[in-house]
C-alpha positions as CSV (number, residue, x, y, z in Angstrom):
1,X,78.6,129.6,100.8
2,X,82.1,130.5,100.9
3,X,84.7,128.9,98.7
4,X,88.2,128.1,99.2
5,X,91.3,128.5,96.8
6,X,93.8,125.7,97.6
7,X,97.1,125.7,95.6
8,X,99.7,122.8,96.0
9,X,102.9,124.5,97.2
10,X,105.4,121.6,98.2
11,X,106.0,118.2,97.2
12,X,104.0,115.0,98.3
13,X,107.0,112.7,98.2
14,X,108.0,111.7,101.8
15,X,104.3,112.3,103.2
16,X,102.5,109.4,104.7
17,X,99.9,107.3,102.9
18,X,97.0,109.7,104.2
19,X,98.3,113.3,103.4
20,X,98.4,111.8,99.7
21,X,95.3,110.1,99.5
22,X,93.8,114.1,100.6
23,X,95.8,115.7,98.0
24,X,94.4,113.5,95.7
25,X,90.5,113.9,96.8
26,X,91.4,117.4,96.7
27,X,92.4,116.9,92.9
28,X,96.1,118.3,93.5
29,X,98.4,116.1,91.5
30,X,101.6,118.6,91.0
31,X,103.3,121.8,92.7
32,X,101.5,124.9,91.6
33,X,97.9,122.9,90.9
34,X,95.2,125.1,92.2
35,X,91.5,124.1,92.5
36,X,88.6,125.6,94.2
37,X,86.1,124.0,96.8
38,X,83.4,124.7,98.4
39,X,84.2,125.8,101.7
40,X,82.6,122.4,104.2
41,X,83.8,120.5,107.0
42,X,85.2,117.7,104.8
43,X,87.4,119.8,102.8
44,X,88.5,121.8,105.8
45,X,89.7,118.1,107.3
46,X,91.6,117.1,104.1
47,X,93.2,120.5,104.1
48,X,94.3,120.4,107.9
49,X,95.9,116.9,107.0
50,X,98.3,118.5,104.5
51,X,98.8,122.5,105.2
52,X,102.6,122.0,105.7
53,X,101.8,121.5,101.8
54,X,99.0,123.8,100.5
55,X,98.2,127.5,100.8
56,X,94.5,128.3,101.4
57,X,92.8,131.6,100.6
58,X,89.3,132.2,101.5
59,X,87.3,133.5,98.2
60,X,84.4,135.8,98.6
61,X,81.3,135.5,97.2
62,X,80.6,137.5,93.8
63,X,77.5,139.8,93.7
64,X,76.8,138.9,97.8
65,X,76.2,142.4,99.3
């Protein structure tokens, strides 16, 4: 399965209740934070809450031919 590379690129302040409860299931507490996901459908939804804040980059797979 894929994985996704999300890094924190702006600031939460000013954003509604929602896009920082996803930041936080997401485990990004601070600009620059980067963690790495599997890439599923509940991920994708907390990602398409806050992308005015993250950058996404798809990962691929290591040894998958």
């Amino acid at each position: 399965m894929a994985r996704l590379k999300i890094t924190q690129v702006r600031s939460k302040i000013g954003g509604t209740q929602n896009q920082r409860d996803s930041l936080r299931s997401l485990g990004l507490k601070r600009i620059g934070d980067v963690v790495v996901k599997e890439d599923r459908p509940e991920i994708r939804g907390m990602v398409a809450k806050v992308t005015h804040l993250v950058e996404v980059a798809e990962l691929s797979e290591e040894g998958v031919e």
